[in-house]
C-alpha positions as CSV (number, residue, x, y, z in Angstrom):
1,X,-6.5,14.1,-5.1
2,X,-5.6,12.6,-8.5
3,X,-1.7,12.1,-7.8
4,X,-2.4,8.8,-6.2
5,X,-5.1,7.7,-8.4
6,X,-2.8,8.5,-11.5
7,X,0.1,6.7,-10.1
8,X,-2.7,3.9,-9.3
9,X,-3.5,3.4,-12.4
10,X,-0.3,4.1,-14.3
11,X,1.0,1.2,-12.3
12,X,-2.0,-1.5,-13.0
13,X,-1.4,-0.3,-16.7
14,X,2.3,-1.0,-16.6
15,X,1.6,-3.9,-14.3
16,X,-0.8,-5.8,-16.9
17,X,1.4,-4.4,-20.0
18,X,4.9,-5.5,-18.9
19,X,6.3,-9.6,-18.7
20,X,7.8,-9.3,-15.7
21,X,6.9,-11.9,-13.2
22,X,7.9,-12.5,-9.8
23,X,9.7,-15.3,-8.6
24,X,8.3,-17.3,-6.2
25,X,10.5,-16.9,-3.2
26,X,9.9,-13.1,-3.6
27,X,6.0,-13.6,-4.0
28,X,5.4,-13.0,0.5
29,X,7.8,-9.9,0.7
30,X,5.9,-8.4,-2.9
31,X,2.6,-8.9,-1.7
32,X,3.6,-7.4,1.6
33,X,4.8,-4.6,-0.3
34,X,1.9,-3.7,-2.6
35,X,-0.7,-4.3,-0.1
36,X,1.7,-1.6,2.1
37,X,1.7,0.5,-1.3
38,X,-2.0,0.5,-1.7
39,X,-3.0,1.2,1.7
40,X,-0.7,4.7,0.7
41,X,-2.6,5.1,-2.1
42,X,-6.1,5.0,0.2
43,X,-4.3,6.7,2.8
44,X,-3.3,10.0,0.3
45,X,-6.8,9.7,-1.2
46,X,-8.4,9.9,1.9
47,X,-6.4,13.0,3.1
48,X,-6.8,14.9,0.3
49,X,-10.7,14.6,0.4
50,X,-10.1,15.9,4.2
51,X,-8.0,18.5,2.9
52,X,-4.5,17.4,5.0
53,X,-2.9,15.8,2.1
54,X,0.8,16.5,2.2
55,X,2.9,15.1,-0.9
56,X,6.0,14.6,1.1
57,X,4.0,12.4,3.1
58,X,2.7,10.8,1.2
59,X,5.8,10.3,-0.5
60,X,7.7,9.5,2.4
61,X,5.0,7.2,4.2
62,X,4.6,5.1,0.9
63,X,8.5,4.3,0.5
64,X,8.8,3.8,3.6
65,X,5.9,1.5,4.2
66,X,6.8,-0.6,1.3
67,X,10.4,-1.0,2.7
68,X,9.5,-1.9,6.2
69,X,6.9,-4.5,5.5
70,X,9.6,-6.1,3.1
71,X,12.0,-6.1,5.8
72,X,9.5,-7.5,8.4
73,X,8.5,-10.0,5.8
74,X,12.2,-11.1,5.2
75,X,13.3,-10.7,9.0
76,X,10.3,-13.0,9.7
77,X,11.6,-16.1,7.0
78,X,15.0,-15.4,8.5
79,X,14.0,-16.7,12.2
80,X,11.0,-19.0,11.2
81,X,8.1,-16.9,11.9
82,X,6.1,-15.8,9.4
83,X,6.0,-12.0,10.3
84,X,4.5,-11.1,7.5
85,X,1.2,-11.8,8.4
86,X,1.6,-9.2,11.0
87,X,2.1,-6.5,7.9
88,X,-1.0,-8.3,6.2
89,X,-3.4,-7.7,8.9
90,X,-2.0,-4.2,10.4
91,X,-2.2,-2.8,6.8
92,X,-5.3,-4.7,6.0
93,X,-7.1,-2.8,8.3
94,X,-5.7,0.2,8.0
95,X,-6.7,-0.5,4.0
96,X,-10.3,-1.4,4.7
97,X,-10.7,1.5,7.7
98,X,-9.6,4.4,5.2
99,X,-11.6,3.1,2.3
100,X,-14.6,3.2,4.9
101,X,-13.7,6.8,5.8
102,X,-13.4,7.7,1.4
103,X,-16.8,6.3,1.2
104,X,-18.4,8.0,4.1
105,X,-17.0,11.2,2.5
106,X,-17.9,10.8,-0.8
107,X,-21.1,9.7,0.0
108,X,-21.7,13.2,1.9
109,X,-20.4,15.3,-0.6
């Protein structure tokens, strides 16, 4: 259960600590990215709390999450529709439904 939350928070820390900022014509596909990343995150921390949390998984769903919403987001600006607003809401609910799910359980524990 802590592996995501660790890599969480290492990443805020390095986020907020390092002067790295994002150019603006990469600011749809990065925010498609870390809202794909963070719905991982929830996704691993509610799996673990079910006990079916499986690090390759994990693994494997967050890289390639985060590299399919980017490519969604860039095929979309290449034909003039902006697809990534299909990434935002699929993995906006899928955020929001698994955060439900870690709240229902922790409440009952």
């Amino acid at each position: 259960m802590w592996l995501p939350l660790i890599g969480l928070l290492i990443g805020i820390i390095l986020g907020l600590q390092l002067p790295f900022a994002v150019p603006v014509g990469f600011a749809k596909y990065m925010s498609v990215a870390l809202l794909a990343a963070f719905d991982s995150v929830i996704g691993g921390i509610r799996a673990n709390l079910e006990g079916k949390y499986d690090n390759a998984i994990f693994v494997s769903g967050f890289i390639a999450n985060t590299f399919f919403a980017g490519v969604l987001a860039y095929i979309g600006e290449q034909i003039g529709v902006e697809l990534y607003l299909a990434a935002v809401f699929a993995f906006g609910v899928r955020l929001f439904e698994n955060l439900a799910i870690v709240r229902r359980i922790i409440i009952k524990k």
